[in-house]
C-alpha positions in Angstrom: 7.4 -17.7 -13.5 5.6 -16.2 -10.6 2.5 -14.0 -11.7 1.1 -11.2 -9.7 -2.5 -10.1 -10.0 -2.9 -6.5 -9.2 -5.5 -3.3 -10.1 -2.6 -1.7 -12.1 -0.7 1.8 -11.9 -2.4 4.6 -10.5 -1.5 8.2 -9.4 1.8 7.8 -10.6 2.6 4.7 -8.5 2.6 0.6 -9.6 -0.5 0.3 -7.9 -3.6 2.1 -6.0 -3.3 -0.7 -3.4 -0.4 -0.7 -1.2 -0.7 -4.1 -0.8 0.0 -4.8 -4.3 2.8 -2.3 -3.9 4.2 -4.3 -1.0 4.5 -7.5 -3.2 5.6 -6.2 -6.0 8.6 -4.1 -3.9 9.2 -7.6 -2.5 9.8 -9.3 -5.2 12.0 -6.5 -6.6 14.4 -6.8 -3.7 14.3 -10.7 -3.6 15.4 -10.5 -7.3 12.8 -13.5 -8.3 11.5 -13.5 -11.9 7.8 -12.5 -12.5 5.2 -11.0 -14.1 2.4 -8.6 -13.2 -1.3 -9.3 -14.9 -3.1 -6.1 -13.7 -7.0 -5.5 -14.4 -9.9 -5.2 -12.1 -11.6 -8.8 -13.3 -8.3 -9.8 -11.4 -10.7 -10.0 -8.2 -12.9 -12.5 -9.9 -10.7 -15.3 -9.5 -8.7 -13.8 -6.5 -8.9 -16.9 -3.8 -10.0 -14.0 -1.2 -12.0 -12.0 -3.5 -9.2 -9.0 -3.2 -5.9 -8.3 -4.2 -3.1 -9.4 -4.8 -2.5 -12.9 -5.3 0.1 -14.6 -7.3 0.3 -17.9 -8.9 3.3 -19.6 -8.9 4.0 -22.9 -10.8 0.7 -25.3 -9.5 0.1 -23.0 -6.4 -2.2 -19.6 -6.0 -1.5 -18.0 -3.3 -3.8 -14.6 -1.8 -3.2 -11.9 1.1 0.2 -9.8 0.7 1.4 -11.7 4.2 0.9 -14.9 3.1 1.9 -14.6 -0.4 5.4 -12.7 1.1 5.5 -15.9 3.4 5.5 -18.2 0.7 8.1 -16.4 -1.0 10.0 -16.8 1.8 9.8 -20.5 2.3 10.0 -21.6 -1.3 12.8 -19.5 -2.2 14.8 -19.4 1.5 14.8 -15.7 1.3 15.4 -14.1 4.8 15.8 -10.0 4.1 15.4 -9.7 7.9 18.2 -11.7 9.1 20.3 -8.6 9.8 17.4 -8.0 12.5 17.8 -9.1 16.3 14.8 -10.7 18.3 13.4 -7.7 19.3 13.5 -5.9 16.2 11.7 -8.2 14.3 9.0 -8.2 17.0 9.1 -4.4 16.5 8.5 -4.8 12.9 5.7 -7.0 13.1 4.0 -5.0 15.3 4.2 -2.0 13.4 3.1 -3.7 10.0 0.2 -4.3 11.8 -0.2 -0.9 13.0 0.0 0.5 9.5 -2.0 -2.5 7.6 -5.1 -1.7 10.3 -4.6 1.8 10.5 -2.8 4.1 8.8 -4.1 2.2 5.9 -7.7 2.9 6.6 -7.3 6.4 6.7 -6.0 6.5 3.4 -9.5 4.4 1.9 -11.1 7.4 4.2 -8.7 10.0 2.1 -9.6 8.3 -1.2 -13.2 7.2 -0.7 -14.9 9.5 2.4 -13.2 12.6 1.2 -15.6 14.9 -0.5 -12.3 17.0 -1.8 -10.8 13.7 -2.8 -13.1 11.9 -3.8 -13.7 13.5 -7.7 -10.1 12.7 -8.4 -10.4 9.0 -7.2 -13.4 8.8 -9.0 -12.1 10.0 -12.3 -9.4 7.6 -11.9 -10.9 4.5 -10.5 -13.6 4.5 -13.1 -12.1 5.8 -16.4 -12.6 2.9 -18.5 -16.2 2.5 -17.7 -18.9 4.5 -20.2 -21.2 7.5 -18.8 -23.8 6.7 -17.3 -22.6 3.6 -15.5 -20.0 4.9 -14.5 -21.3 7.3 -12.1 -23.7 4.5 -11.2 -20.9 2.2 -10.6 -19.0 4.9 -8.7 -21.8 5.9 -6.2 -22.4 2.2 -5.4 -19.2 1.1 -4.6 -18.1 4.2 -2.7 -21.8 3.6 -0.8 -20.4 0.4 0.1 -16.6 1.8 1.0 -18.0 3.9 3.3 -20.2 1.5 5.0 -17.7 -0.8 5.4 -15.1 2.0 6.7 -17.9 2.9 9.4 -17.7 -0.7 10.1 -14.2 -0.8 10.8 -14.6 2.4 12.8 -12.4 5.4 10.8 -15.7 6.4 9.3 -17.4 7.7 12.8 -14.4 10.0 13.5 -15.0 13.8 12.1 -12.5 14.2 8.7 -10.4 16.5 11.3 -9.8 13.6 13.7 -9.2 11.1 10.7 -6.3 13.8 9.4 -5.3 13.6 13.3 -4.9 10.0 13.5 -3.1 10.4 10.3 -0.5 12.7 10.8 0.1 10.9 14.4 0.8 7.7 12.6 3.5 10.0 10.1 5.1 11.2 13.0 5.6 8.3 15.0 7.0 6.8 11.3 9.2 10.1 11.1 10.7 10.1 14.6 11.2 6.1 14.3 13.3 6.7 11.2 15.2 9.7 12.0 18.4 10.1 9.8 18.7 6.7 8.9 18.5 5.2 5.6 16.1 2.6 7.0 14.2 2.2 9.3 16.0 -0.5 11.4 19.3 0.6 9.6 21.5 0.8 6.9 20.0 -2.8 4.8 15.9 -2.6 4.1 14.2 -5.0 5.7 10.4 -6.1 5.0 8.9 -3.6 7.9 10.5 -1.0 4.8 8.7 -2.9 2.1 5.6 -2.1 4.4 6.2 1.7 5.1 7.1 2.4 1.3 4.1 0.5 -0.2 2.0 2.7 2.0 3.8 6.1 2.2 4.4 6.0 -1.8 0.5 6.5 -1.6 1.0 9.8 0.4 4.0 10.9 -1.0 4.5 9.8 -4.4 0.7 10.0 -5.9 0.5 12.7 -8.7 -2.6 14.7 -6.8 -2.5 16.7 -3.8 -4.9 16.8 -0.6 -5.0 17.6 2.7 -3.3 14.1 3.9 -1.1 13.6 1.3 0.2 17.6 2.4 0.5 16.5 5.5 3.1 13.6 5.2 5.2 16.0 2.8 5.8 17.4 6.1 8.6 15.1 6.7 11.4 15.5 5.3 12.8 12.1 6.1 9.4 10.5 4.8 9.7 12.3 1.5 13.3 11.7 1.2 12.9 7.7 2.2 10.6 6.9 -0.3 12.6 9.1 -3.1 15.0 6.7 -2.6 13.7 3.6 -2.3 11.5 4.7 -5.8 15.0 5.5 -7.2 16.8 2.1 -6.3 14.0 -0.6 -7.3 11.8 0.9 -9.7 13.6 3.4 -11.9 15.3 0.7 -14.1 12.0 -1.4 -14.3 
């Protein structure tokens, strides 16, 4: 059976990380059997040092592209193969744009946010006794942050990051319209991208100021009710 190594539920969603998410949705709509081992010690013997990673039979397998690539190959599943040429260059493209950055801004939301941040905090670090917890919590978001700076978000002003944000939400809204899907009426794996990310807008049990502004659209809100209501209310 496969195994998937992930932080575990969060904000009312399977997982904090949408890459986790993005797996896990995976596997849901491949039908494969598995298992989910959730815990942060996970990352200790992660084979990238993050998460997820799955193991499955002699193999171990990390990075939620390569691990859906594998999935692919091993068990000849093709959920794009209602897609044309061009649509599945599309969808590539746009993984991409959410992975590097619509992503980022929702670390910035979670980690960079001073109005945010107390909520992620309480969360992220509940099982760890006072003090070390709010040690723990002010060195790792330290080191968030840096690295966020690094990747550039950081250096924007937390208007411009809610910006870049909503621009990203928009383009997503107007590219799905009325449609089920976003390249039509079957879900394809650019879908498994969007939800795994949007759920973390849309679907999280607190509010802020980014996760208000995806609730904006209407066909956001309703595209990840029903994807939530198809793979994960009988699971």
């Amino acid at each position: 059976m496969i195994t998937l190594y992930s932080f575990g539920p969060a904000f009312g969603v399977m997982d904090a990380s949408p890459f986790v998410v993005k797996v896990d949705l995976y596997l849901r709509i491949a039908k494969l059997d598995y298992q989910v081992k959730s815990g942060i010690n996970n990352l200790k013997k992660s084979p990238k040092g993050k998460l997820p990673f799955i193991e499955d039979d002699n193999q171990t397998i990390g990075d939620s592209a390569f691990i859906i690539d594998h999935l692919n190959n091993k068990y000849a599943i093709n959920i794009d193969e209602s897609l044309a040429p061009e649509q599945k260059a599309t969808a590539y493209l746009l993984t991409k744009s959410l992975d590097e950055n619509l992503y980022w801004c929702l670390v910035y939301s979670r980690w960079a946010d001073d109005k945010t941040w107390p909520i992620c905090k309480e969360t992220f670090f509940a099982g760890i006794p006072f003090p070390i917890n709010n040690i723990a919590a002010g060195v790792i978001r330290k080191k968030t942050i840096k690295k966020l700076d690094s990747q550039g978000i950081a250096r924007h002003s937390r208007t411009e990051v809610l910006s870049i944000t909503d621009q990203s939400l928009a383009a997503l809204s107007n590219l799905l319209g009325d449609k089920d899907y976003f390249f039509g009426e079957s879900i394809s794996s650019f879908d498994v991208t969007a939800y795994s990310i949007l759920c973390q807008f849309l679907l999280v049990d607190y509010s802020s100021d980014f996760n208000l502004l995806a609730k904006k659209y209407d066909n956001l809100v309703g595209y990840c009710a029903r994807i939530q209501s198809h793979y994960y209310s009988t699971k």
